[in-house]
PDB file of N, CA, C and O in Angstrom:
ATOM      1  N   UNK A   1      69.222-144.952 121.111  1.00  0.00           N
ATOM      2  CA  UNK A   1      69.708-146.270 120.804  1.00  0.00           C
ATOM      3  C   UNK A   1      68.742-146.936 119.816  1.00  0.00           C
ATOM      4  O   UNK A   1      67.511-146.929 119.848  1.00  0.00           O
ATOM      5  N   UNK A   2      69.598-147.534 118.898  1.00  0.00           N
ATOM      6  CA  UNK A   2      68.077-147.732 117.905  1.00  0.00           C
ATOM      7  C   UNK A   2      67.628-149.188 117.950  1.00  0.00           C
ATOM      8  O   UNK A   2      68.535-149.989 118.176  1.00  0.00           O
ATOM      9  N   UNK A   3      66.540-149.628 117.799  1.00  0.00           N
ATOM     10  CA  UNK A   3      65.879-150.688 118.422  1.00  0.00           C
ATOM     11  C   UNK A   3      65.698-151.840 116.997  1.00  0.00           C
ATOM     12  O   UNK A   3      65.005-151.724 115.986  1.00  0.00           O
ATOM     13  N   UNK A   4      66.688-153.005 117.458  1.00  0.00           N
ATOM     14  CA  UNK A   4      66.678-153.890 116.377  1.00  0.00           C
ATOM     15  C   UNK A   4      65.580-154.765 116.093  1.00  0.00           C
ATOM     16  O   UNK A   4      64.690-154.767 116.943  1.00  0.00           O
ATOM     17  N   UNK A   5      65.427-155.550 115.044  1.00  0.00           N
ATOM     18  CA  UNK A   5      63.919-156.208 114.949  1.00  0.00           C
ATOM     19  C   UNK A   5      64.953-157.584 114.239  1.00  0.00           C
ATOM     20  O   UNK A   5      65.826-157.587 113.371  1.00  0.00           O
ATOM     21  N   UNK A   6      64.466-158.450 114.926  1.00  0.00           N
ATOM     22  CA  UNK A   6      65.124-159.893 114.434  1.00  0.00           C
ATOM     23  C   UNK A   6      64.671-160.466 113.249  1.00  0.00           C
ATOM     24  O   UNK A   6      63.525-160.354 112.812  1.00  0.00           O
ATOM     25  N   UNK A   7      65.630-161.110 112.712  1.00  0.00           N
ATOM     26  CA  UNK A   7      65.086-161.395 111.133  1.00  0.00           C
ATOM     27  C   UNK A   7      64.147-162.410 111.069  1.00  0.00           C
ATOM     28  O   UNK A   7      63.946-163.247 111.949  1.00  0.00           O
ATOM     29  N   UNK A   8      63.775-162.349 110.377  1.00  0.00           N
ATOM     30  CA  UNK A   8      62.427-163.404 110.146  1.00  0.00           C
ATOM     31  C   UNK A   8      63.295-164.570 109.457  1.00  0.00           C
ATOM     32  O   UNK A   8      64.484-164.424 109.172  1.00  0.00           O
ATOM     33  N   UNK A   9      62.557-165.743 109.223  1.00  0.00           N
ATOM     34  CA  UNK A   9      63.039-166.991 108.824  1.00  0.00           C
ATOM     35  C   UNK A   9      62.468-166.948 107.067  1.00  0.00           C
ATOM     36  O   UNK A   9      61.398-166.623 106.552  1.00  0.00           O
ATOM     37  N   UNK A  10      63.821-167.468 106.505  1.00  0.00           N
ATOM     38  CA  UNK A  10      63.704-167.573 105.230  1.00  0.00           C
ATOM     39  C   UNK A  10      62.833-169.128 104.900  1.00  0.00           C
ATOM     40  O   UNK A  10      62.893-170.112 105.638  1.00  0.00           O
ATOM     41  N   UNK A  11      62.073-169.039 103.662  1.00  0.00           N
ATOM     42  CA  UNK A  11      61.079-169.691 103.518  1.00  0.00           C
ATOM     43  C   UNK A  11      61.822-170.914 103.241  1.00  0.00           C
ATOM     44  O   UNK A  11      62.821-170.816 102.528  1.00  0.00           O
ATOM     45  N   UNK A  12      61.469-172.093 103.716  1.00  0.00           N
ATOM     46  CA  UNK A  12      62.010-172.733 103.229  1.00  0.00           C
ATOM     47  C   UNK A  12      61.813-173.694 101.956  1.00  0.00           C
ATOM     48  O   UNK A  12      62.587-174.632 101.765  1.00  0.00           O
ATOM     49  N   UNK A  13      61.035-173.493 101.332  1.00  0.00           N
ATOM     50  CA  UNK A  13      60.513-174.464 100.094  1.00  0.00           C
ATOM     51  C   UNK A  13      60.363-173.692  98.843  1.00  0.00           C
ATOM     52  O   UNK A  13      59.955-174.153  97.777  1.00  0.00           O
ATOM     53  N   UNK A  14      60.893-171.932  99.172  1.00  0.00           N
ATOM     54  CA  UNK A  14      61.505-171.644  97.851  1.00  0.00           C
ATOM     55  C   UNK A  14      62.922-170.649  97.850  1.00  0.00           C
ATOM     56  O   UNK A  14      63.277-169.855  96.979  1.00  0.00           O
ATOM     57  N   UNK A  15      63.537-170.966  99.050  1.00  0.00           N
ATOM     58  CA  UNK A  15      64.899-170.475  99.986  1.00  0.00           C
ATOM     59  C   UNK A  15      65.332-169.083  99.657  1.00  0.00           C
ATOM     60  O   UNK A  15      66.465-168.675  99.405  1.00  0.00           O
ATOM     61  N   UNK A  16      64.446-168.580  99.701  1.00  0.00           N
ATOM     62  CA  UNK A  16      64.395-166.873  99.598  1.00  0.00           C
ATOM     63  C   UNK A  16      64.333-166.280  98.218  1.00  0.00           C
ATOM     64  O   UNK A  16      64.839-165.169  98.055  1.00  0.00           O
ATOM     65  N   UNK A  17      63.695-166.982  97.077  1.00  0.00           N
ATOM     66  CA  UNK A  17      63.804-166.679  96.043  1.00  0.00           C
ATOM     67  C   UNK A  17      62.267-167.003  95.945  1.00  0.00           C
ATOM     68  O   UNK A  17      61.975-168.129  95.543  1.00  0.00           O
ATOM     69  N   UNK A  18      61.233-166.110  96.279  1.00  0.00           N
ATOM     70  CA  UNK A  18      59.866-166.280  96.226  1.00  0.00           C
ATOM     71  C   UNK A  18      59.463-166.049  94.924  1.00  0.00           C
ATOM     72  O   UNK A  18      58.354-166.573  94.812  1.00  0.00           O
ATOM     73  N   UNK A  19      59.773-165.568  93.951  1.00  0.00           N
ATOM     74  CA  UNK A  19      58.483-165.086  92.243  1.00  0.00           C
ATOM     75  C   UNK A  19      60.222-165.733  91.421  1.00  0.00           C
ATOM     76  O   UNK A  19      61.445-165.695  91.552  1.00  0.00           O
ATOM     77  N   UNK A  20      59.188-166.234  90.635  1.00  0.00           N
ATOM     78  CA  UNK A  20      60.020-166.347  89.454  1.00  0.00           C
ATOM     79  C   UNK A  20      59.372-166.243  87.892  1.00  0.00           C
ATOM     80  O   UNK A  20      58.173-166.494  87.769  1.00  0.00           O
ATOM     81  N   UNK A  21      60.043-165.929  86.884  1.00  0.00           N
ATOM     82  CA  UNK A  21      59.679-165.460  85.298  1.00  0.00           C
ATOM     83  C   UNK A  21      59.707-166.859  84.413  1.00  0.00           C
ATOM     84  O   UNK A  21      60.799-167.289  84.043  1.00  0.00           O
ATOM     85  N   UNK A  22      58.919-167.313  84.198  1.00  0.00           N
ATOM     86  CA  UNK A  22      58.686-168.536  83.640  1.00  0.00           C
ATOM     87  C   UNK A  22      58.573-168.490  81.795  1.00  0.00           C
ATOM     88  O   UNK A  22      57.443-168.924  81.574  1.00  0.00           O
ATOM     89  N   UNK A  23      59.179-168.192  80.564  1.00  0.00           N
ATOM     90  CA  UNK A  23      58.866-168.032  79.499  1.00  0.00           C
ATOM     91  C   UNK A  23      57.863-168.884  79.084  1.00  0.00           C
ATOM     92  O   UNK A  23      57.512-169.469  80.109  1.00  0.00           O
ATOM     93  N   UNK A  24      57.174-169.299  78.109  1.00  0.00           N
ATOM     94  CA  UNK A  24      55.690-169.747  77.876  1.00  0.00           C
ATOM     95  C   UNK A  24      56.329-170.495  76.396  1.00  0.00           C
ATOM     96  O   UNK A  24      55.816-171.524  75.956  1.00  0.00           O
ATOM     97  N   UNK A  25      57.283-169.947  75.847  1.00  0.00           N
ATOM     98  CA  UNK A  25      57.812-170.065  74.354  1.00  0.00           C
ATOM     99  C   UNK A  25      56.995-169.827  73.264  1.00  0.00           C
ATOM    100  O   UNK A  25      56.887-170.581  72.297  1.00  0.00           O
ATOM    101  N   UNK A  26      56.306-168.565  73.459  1.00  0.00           N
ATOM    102  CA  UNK A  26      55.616-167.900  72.694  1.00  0.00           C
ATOM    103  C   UNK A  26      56.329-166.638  72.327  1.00  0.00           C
ATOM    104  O   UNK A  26      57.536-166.492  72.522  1.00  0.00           O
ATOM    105  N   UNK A  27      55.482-165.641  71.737  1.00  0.00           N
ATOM    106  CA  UNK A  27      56.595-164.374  71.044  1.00  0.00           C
ATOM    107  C   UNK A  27      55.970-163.320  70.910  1.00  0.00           C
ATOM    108  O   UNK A  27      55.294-163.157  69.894  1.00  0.00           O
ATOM    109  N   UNK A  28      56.024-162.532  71.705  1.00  0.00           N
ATOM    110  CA  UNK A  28      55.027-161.039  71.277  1.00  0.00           C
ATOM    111  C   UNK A  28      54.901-160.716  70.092  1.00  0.00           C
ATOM    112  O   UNK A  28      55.599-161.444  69.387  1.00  0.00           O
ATOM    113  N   UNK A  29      54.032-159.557  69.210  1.00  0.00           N
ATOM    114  CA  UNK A  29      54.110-159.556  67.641  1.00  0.00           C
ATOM    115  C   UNK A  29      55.787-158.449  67.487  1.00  0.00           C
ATOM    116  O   UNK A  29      56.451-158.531  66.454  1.00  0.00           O
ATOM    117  N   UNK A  30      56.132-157.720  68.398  1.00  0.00           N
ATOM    118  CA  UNK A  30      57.884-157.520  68.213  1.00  0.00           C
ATOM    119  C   UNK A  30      58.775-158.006  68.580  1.00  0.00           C
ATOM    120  O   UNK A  30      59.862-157.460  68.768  1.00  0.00           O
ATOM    121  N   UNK A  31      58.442-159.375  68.797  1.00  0.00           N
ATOM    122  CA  UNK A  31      59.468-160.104  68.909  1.00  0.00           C
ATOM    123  C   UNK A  31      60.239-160.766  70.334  1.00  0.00           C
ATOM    124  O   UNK A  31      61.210-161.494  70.541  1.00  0.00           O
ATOM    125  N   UNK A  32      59.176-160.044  71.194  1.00  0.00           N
ATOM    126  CA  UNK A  32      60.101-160.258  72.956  1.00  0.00           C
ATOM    127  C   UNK A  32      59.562-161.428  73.007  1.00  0.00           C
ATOM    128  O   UNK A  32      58.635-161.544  72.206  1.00  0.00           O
ATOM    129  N   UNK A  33      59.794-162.415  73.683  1.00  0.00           N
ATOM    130  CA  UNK A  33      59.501-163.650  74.745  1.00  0.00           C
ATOM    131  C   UNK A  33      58.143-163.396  75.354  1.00  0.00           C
ATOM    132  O   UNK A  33      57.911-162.378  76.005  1.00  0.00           O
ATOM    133  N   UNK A  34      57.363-164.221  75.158  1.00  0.00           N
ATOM    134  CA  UNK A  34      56.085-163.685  76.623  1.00  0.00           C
ATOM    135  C   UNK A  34      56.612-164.673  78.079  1.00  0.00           C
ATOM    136  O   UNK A  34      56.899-165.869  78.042  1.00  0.00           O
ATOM    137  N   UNK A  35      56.624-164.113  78.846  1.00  0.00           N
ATOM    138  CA  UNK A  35      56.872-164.571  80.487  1.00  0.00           C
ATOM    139  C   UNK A  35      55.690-164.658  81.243  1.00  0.00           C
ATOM    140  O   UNK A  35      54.698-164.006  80.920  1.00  0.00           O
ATOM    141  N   UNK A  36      55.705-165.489  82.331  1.00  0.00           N
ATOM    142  CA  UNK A  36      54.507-165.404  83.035  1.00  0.00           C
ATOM    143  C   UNK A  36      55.336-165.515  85.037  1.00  0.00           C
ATOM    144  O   UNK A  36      56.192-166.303  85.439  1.00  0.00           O
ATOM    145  N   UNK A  37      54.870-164.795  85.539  1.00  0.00           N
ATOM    146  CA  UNK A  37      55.316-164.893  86.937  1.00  0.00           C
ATOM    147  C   UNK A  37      54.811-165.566  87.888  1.00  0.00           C
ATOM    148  O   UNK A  37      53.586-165.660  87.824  1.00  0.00           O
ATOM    149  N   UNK A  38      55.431-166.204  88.973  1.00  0.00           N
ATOM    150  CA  UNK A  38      55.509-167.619  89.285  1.00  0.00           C
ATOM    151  C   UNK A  38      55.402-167.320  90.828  1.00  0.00           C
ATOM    152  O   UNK A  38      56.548-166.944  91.074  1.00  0.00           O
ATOM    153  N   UNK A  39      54.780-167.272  91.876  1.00  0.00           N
ATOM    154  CA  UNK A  39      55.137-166.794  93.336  1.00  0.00           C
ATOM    155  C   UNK A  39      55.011-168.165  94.435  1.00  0.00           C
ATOM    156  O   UNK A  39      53.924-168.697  94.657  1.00  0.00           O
ATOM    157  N   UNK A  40      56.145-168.570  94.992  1.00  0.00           N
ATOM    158  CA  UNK A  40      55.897-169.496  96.343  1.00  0.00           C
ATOM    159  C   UNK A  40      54.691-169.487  96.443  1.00  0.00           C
ATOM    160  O   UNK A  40      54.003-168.467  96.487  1.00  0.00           O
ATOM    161  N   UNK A  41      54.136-171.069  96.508  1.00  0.00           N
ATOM    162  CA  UNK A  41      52.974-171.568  97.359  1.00  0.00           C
ATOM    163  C   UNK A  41      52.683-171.202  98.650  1.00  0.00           C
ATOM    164  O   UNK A  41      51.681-170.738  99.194  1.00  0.00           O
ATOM    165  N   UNK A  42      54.335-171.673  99.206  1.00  0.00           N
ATOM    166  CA  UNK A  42      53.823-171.525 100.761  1.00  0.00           C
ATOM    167  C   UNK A  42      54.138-170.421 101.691  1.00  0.00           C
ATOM    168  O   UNK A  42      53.696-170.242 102.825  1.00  0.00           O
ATOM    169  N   UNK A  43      55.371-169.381 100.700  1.00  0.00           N
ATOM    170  CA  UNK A  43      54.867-168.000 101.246  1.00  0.00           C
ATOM    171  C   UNK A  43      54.119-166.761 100.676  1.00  0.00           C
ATOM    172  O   UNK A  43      53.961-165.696 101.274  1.00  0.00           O
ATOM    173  N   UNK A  44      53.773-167.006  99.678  1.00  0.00           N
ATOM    174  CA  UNK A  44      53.104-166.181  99.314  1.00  0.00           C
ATOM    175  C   UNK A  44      53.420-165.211  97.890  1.00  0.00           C
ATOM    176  O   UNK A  44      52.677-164.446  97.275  1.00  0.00           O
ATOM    177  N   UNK A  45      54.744-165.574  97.685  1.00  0.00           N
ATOM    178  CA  UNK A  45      55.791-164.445  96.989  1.00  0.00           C
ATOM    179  C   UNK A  45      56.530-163.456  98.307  1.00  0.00           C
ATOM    180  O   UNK A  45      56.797-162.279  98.065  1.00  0.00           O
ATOM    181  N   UNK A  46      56.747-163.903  99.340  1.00  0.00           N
ATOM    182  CA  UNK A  46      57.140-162.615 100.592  1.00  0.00           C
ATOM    183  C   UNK A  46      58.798-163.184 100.887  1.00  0.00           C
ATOM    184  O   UNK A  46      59.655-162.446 101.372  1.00  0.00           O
ATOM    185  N   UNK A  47      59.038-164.561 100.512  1.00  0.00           N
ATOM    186  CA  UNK A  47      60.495-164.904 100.852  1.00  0.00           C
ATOM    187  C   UNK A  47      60.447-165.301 102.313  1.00  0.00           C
ATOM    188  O   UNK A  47      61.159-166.223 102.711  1.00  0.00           O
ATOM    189  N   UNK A  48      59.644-164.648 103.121  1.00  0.00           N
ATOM    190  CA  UNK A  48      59.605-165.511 104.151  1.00  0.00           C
ATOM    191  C   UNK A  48      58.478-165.645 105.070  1.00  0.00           C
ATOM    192  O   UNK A  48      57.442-164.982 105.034  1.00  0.00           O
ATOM    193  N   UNK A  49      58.801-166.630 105.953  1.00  0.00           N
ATOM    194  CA  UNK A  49      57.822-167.530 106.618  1.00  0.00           C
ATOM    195  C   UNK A  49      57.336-166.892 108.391  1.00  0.00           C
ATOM    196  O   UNK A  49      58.120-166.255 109.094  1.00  0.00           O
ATOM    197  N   UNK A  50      56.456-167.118 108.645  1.00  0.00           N
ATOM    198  CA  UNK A  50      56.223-166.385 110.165  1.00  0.00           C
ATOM    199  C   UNK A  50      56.985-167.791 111.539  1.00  0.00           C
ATOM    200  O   UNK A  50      57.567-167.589 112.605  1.00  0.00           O
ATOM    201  N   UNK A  51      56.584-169.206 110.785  1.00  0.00           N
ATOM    202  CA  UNK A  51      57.209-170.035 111.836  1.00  0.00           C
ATOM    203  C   UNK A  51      58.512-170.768 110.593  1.00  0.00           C
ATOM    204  O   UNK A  51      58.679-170.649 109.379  1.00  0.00           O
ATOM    205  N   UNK A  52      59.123-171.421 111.545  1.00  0.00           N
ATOM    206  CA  UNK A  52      60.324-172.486 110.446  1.00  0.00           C
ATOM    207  C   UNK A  52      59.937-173.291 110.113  1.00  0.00           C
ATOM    208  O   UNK A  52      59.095-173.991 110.675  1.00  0.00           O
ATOM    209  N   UNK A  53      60.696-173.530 108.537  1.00  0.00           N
ATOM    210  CA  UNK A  53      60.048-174.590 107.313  1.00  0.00           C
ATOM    211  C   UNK A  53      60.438-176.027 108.300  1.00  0.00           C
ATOM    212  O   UNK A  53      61.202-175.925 109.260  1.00  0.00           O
ATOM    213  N   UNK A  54      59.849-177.241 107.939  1.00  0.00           N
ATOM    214  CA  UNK A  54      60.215-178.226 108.213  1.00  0.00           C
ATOM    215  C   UNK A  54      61.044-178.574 107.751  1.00  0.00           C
ATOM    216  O   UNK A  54      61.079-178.342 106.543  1.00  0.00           O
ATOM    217  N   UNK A  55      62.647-179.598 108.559  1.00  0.00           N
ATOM    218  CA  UNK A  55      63.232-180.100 107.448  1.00  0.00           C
ATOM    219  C   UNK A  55      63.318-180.709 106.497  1.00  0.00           C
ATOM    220  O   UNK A  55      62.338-181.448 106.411  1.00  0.00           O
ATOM    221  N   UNK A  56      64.125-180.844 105.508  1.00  0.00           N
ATOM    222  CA  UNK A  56      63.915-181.738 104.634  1.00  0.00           C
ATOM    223  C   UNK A  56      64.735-182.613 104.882  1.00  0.00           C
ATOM    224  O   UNK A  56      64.134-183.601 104.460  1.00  0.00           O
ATOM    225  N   UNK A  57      65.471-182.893 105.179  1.00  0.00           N
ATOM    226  CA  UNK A  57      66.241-184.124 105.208  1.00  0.00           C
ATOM    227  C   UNK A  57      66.100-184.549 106.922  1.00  0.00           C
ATOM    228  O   UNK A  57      66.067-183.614 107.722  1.00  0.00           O
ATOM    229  N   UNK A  58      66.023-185.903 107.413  1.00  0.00           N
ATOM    230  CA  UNK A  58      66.141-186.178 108.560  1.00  0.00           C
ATOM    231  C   UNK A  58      67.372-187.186 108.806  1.00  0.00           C
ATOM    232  O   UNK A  58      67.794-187.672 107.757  1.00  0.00           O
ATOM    233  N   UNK A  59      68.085-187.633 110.066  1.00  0.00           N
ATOM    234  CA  UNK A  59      68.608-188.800 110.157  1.00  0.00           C
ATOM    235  C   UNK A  59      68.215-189.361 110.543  1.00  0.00           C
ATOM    236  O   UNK A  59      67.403-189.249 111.461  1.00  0.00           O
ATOM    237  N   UNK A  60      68.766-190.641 109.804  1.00  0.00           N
ATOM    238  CA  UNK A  60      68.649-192.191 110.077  1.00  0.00           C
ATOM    239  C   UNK A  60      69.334-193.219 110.672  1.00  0.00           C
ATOM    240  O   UNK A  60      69.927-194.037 109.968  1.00  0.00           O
ATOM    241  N   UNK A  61      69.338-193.320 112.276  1.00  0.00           N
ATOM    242  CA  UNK A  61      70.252-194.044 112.414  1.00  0.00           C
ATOM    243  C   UNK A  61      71.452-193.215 113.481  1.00  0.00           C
ATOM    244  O   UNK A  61      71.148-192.103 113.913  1.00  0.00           O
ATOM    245  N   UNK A  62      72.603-193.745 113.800  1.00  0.00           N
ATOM    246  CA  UNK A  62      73.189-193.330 114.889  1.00  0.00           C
ATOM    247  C   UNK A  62      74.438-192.491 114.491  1.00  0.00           C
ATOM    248  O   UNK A  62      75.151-191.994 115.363  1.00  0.00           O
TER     249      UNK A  62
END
């Protein structure tokens, strides 16, 4: 029987999209774009978190 492992919690302050490619608007000497890569603060670049993000929005009121 194979033994499941529960999912971990997606990060919440970059919602599972941890690294991102940032262009600089500069230009290699053939011509490509230079990029620079970008990783979540608060997970690390891993997408997710060991406890849950806080919310962001709360209510107000009844």
């Amino acid at each position: 029987m194979p033994q499941h492992t529960p999912p971990r919690p997606i990060c919440g302050y970059c919602d599972g999209f941890p690294t991102v490619t940032v262009t600089t608007g500069n230009r290699t000497p053939d011509g490509q774009r230079e990029t620079i890569s970008a990783n979540c603060p608060a997970c690390h670049g891993t997408g997710h978190t060991t406890t849950p993000a806080a919310r962001a929005h709360s209510r107000i009121g009844a």
